[in-house]
C-alpha positions in Angstrom: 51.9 89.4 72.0 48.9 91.4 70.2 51.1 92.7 67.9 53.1 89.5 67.1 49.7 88.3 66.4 48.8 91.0 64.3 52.0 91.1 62.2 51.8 87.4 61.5 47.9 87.7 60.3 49.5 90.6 58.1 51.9 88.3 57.0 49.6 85.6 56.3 47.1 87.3 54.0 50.2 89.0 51.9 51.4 85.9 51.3 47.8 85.0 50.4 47.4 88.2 47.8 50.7 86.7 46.5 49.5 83.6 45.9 45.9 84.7 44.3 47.9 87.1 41.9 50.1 84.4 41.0 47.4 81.3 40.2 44.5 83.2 38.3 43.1 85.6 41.2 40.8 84.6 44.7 38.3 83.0 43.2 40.6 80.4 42.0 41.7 80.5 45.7 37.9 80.1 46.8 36.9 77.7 44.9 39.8 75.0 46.1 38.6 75.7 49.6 35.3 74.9 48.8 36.4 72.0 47.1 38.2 70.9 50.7 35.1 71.5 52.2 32.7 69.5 50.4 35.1 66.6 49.8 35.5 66.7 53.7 31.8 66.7 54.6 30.6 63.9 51.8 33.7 62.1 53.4 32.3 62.6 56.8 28.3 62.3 55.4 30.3 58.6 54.3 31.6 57.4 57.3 28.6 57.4 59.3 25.8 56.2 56.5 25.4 54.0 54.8 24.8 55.1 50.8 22.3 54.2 48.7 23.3 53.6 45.3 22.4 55.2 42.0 20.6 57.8 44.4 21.6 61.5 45.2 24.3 60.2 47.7 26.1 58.5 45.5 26.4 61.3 42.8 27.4 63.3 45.7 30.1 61.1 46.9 31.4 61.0 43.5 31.5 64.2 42.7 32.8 65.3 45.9 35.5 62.6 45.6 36.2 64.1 41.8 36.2 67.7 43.4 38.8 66.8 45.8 41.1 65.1 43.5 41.6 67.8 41.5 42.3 70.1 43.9 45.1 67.6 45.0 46.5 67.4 41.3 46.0 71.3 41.2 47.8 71.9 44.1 50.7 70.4 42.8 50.1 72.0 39.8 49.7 75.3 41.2 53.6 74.5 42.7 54.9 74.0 39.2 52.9 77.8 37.9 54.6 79.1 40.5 57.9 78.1 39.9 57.7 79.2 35.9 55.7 82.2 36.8 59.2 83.1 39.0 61.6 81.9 36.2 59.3 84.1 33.6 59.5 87.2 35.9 62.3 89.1 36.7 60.8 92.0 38.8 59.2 88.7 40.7 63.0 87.5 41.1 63.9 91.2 42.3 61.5 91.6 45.0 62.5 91.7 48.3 62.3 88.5 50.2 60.6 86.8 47.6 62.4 83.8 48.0 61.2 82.7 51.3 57.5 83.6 50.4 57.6 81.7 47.8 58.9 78.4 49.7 56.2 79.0 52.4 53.4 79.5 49.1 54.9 75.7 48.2 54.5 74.6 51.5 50.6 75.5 52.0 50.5 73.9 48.6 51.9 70.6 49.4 49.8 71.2 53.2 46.5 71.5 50.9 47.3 68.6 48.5 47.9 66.3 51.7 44.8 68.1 53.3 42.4 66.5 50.1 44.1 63.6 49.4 42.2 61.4 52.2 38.6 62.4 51.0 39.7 61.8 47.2 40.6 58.4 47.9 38.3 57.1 49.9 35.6 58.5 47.7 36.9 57.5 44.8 37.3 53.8 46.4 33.5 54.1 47.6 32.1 55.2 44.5 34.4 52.3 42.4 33.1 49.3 44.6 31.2 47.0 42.2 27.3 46.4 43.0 24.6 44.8 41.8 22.0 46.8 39.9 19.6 47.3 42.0 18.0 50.1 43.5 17.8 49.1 47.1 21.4 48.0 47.4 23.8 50.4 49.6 27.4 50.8 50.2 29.8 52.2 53.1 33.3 52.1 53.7 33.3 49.1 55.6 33.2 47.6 52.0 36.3 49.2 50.9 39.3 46.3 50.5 42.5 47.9 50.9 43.3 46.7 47.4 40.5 49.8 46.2 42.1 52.2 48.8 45.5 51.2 47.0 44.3 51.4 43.6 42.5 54.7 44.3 45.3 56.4 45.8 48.2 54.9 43.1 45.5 56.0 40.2 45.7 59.6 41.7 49.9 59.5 42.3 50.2 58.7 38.9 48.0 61.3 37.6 50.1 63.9 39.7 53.4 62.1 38.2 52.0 62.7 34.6 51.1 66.4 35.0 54.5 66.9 36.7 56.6 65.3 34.0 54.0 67.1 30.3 54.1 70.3 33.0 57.1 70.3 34.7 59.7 69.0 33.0 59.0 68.7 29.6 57.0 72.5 29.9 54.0 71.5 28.0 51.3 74.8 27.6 49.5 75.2 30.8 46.2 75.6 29.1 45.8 72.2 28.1 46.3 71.0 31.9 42.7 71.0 32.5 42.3 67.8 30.2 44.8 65.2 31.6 43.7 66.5 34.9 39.5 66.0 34.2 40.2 62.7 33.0 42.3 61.6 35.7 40.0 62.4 38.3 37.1 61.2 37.0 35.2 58.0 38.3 35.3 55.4 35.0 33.1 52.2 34.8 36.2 50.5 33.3 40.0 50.0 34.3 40.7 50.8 30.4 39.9 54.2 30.4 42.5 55.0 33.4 44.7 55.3 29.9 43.3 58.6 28.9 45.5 60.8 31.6 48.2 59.6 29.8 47.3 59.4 26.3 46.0 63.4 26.7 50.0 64.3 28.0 51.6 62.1 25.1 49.1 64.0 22.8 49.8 67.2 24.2 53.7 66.9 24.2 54.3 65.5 20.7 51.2 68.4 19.4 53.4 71.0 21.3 56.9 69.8 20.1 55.6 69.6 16.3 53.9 73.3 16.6 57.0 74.6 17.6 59.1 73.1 15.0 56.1 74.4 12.3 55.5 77.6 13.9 59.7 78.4 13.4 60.0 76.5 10.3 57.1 78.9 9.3 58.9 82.0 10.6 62.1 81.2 9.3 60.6 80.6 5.7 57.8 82.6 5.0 57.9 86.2 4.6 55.5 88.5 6.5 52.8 89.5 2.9 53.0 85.9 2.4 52.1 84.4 6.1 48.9 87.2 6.1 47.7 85.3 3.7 47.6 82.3 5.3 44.5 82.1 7.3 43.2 79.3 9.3 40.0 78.4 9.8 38.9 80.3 12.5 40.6 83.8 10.7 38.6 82.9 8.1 35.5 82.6 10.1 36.6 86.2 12.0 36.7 87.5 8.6 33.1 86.3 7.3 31.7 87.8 10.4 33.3 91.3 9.5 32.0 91.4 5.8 28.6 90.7 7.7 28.6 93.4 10.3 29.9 95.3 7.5 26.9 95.0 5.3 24.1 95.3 8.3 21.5 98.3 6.9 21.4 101.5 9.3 17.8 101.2 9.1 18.1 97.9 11.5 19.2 99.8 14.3 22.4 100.5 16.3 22.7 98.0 18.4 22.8 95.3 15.9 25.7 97.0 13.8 27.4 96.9 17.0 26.6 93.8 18.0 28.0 92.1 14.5 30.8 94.1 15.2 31.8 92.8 18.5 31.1 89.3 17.5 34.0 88.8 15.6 36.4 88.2 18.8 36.7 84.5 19.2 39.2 82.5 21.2 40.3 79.1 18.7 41.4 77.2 22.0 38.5 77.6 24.2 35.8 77.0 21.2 37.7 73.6 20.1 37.6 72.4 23.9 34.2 73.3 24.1 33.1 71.8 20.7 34.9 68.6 22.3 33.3 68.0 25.6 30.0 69.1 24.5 29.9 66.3 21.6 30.7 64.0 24.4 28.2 64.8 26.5 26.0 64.3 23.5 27.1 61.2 22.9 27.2 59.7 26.3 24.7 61.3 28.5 21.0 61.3 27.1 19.4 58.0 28.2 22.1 56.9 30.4 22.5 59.8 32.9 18.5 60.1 32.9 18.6 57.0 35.3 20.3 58.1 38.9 19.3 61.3 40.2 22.3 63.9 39.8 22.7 63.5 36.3 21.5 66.9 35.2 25.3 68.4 37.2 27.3 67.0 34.0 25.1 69.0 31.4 25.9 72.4 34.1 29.5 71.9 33.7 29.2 71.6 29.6 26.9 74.8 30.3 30.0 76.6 32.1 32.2 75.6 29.2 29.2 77.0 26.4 28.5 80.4 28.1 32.2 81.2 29.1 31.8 84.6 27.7 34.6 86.2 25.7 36.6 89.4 26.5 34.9 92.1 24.4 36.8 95.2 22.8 33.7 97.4 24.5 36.4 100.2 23.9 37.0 100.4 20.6 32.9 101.2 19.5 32.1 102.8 22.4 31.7 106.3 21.4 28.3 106.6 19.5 26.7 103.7 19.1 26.9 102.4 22.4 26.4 106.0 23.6 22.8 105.6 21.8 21.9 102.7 23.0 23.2 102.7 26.6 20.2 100.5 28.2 20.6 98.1 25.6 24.4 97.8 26.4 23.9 94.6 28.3 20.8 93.1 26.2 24.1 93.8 23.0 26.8 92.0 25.3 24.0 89.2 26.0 23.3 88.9 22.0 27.3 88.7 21.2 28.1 85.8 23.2 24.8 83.6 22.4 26.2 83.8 18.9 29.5 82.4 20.4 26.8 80.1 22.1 25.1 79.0 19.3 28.0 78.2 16.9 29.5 76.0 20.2 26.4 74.4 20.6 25.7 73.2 16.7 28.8 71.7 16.0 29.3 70.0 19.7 26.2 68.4 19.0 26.6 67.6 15.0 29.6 65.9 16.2 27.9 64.3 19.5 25.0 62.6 17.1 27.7 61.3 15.1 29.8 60.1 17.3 26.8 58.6 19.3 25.4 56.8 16.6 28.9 55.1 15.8 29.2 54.2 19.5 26.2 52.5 19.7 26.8 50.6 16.1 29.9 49.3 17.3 28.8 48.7 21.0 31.7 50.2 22.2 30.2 51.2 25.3 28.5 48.5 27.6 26.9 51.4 29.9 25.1 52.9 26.9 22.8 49.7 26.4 20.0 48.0 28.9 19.6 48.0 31.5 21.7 51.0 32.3 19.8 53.6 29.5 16.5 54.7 29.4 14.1 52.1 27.3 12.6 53.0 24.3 13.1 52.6 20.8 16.4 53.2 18.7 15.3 56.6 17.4 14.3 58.0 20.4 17.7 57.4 22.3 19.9 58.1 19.3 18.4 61.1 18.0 15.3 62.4 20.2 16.9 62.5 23.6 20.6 64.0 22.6 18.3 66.6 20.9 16.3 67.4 24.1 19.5 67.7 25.7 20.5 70.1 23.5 17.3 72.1 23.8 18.2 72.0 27.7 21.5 73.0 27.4 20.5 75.9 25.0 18.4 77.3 27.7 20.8 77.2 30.3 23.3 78.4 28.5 21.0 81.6 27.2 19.8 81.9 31.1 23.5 82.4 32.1 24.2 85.1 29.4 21.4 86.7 30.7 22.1 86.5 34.1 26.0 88.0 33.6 24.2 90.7 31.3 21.7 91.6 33.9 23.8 94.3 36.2 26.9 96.0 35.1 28.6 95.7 38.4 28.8 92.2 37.8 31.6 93.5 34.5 33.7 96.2 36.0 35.7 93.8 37.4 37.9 91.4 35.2 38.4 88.4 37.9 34.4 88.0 38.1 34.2 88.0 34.1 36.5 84.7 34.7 34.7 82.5 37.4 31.3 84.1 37.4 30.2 81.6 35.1 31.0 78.3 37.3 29.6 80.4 40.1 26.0 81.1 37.9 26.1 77.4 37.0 26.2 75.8 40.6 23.3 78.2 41.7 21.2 76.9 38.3 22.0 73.3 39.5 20.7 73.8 42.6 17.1 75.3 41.1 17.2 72.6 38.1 17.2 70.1 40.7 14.9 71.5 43.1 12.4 72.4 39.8 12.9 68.8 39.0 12.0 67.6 41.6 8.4 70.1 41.8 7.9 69.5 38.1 7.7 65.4 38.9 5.9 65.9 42.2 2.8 68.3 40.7 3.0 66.1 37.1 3.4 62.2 38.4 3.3 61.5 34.8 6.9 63.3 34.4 8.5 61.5 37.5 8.8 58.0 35.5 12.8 57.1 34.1 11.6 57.2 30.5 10.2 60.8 30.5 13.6 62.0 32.2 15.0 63.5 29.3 11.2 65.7 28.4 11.7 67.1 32.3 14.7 68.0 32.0 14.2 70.3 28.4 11.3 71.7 30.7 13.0 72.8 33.4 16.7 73.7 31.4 15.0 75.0 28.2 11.5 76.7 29.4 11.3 77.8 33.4 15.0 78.3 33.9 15.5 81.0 30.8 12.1 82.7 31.8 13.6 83.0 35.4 16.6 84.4 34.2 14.6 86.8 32.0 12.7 88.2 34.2 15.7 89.0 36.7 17.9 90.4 34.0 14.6 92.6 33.0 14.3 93.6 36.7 18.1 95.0 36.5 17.9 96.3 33.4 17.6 100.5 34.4 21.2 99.7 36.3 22.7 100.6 32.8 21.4 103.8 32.5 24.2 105.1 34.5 26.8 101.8 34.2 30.0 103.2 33.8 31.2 102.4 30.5 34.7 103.0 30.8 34.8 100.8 33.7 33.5 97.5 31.9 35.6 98.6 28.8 38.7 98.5 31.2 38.3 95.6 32.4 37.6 93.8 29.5 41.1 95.5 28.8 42.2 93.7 31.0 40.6 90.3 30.7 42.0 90.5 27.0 45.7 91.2 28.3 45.5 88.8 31.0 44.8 85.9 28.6 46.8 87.6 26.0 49.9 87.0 28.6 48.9 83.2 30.0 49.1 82.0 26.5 52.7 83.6 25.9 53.9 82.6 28.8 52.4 79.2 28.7 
């Protein structure tokens, strides 16, 4: 019996290491548990209070109720990776008893799509019921009609019918699932923007089909001197950066010859996504998310987006300069990707003002206007508050790249390079909002709705960096004897890792 046991937990957690090599690693793994958990304890928390509105509660329900819904899209998602991973593979297909692992992997995914589904719909249906604004309302589920559970749970099947059609049968790229998916799950204040899901897959499959046909026609056509001549925008930028690093003085120093050199990388994708959600948040966040408590876990996700850092060839200038200035190797890596932070940052927000402005000329958005924003004059909520935003997701943003730099045991592995951000982020929600929170309670003056957005560049632009400073100062002597090659292979690795999702996907 013991060992029947025994060869079935064995069993269990190869299946498991299957699975995590397969779908991006165990912290992809770990964070859709945690996902389950906390959409099963706000759905629990929900069932037994009653929830005041535009309060901490509520942003907790919704965001639990968004958390679990994507884990029920990405589950089914995760069934449709595996299945091209196993058509893209052939050693997969030659493995011994593959076949029936990879039936019981489906199964546990169709298990844990089933297993988040109830908490995604009733939160979603909670968070959608329509309430008067005021403070002092609540809601519970005993005000959920059917009709919400219905339209909650048939706004969710669609979304998974959407990403199984771009994904699954017409093979759209994998890396632009995360759009159609974000939008789908997302709580809207109008019925019209349930569209977007599908507007982002109809976008993505015409964008794919026609880069295909260009990308042969191009091939076909063009001969090789001719197509190195061609340079887009970003290869253009790449090569600016390299005539820079190539005209830095020796007298400046080592380290910032090396780092103009390994500021060059930059991944065209990742920035234009990041570019994107960052000039929404501009556009739609300052003065409106300053009124419900919760607001601040919005600009912490555009954070984890901004400091994503980028696979650096740590390698290839290794030798002397980095030899010279080994306990400056992380204060270098730190300085590379706030230059990647920086040029995110200043367009996503160039864009965001714009964008804002036009919003609020044409009054597109009703939630952008009293009583739902912050009062105060015109120029203050178009141009003042997006820029204290900014300011506040500068700092953060600077604090992480800090924080990643501080230890070099947090680089010698490239899984961690991938999810440490998100990781870093939740724990800088968690003090923002308990800093918050202090900074209103010691300075009443700073607790009122209209100073919401100065508290907030306080706490994201001044206390949170400083923190992050002085920890990554603290950690600092760990570099004297990093090992070099370690970080360098794994950023290897990082690079041939994403290297190999975007040809296969």
């Amino acid at each position: 019996m013991k060992r029947e046991v025994v060869s079935r937990v064995k069993a269990e957690i190869n299946l498991w290491r299957l699975a995590a090599g397969l779908l991006g690693g165990w912290s992809m793994l770990a964070m859709g548990a945690a996902a389950m958990v906390y959409g099963w304890g706000a759905l629990a928390y929900a069932a037994t209070h009653s929830i005041p509105v535009y309060q901490a509660a509520e942003t907790v329900a919704g965001t639990a109720g968004m958390f679990a819904g994507a884990t029920f899209v990405g589950a089914i998602l995760a069934i449709i990776v595996v299945r091209r991973e196993f058509r893209q593979h052939k050693l997969l297909r030659l493995s011994p008893n593959v076949r029936p692992l990879i039936a019981a992997m489906n199964a546990r995914l169709v298990l844990t799509a089933l297993f988040c589904l109830p908490p995604a719909v009733a939160l979603r249906a909670l968070v959608a019921i329509k309430h008067p604004y005021e403070p002092s309302s609540v809601i519970s589920l005993a005000d959920v009609s059917t009709q919400g559970f219905l339209l909650s749970l048939i706004t969710l099947v669609t979304v998974v019918a959407m990403i199984v059609i771009t994904f699954g049968w017409l093979r759209a790229p994998m890396r632009f699932a995360t759009v159609p998916i974000l939008w789908g799950v997302m709580q809207w204040s109008s019925s019209t923007w349930y569209w977007l899901p599908l507007i982002a897959c109809i976008v993505i499959v015409i964008g794919h089909r026609i880069w295909l046909r260009t990308d042969m026609a191009a091939v076909a056509r063009v001969s090789p001197s001719e197509r190195r001549q061609q340079l887009s925008l970003i290869e253009r930028i790449r090569s600016g950066r390299l005539q820079r690093a190539a005209r830095v003085a020796g007298g400046r120093g080592s380290s910032q010859r090396v780092t103009a050199l390994l500021a060059t990388q930059m991944s065209p994708l990742f920035t234009v996504l990041t570019v994107f959600f960052t000039a929404m948040y501009i556009a739609i966040a300052p003065g409106v998310f300053d009124v419900f408590v919760g607001g601040w876990f919005f600009a912490y996700l555009v954070v984890a987006l901004l400091a994503t850092p980028a696979p650096i060839p740590l390698g290839q200038v290794m030798l002397l300069p980095l030899g010279a200035e080994r306990r400056n190797v992380g204060r270098i890596l730190m300085s590379v990707w706030v230059r990647d932070v920086r040029f995110r940052l200043l367009l996503g927000v160039a864009l965001g003002l714009v964008l804002r402005v036009t919003v609020w000329w044409l009054e597109l958005l009703s939630f952008m206007r009293p009583p739902f924003t912050v009062p105060g004059d015109e120029l203050m909520l178009l141009v003042g508050r997006p820029l204290m935003h900014a300011a506040g997701l500068y700092g953060v943003a600077y604090a992480l790249c800090w924080t990643i730099s501080a230890s070099p045991r947090l680089l010698a592995k490239p899984g961690v390079l991938a999810t440490l951000p998100m990781f870093v982020v939740i724990g800088f929600g968690a003090m923002g909002g308990a800093l918050g929170w202090t900074l209103a309670a010691v300075i009443p003056e700073l607790a009122s709705r209209e100073m919401g957005s100065l508290r907030f560049m306080l706490v994201n632009a001044a206390i949170i960096p400083a923190l992050a400073w002085w920890a990554n100062r603290q950690l600092r002597p760990q570099w004297l004897s990093a090992n070099l090659g370690a970080i360098a292979t794994a950023m290897q690795a990082w690079v041939a890792r994403r290297q190999k999702a975007s040809a296969l996907w």
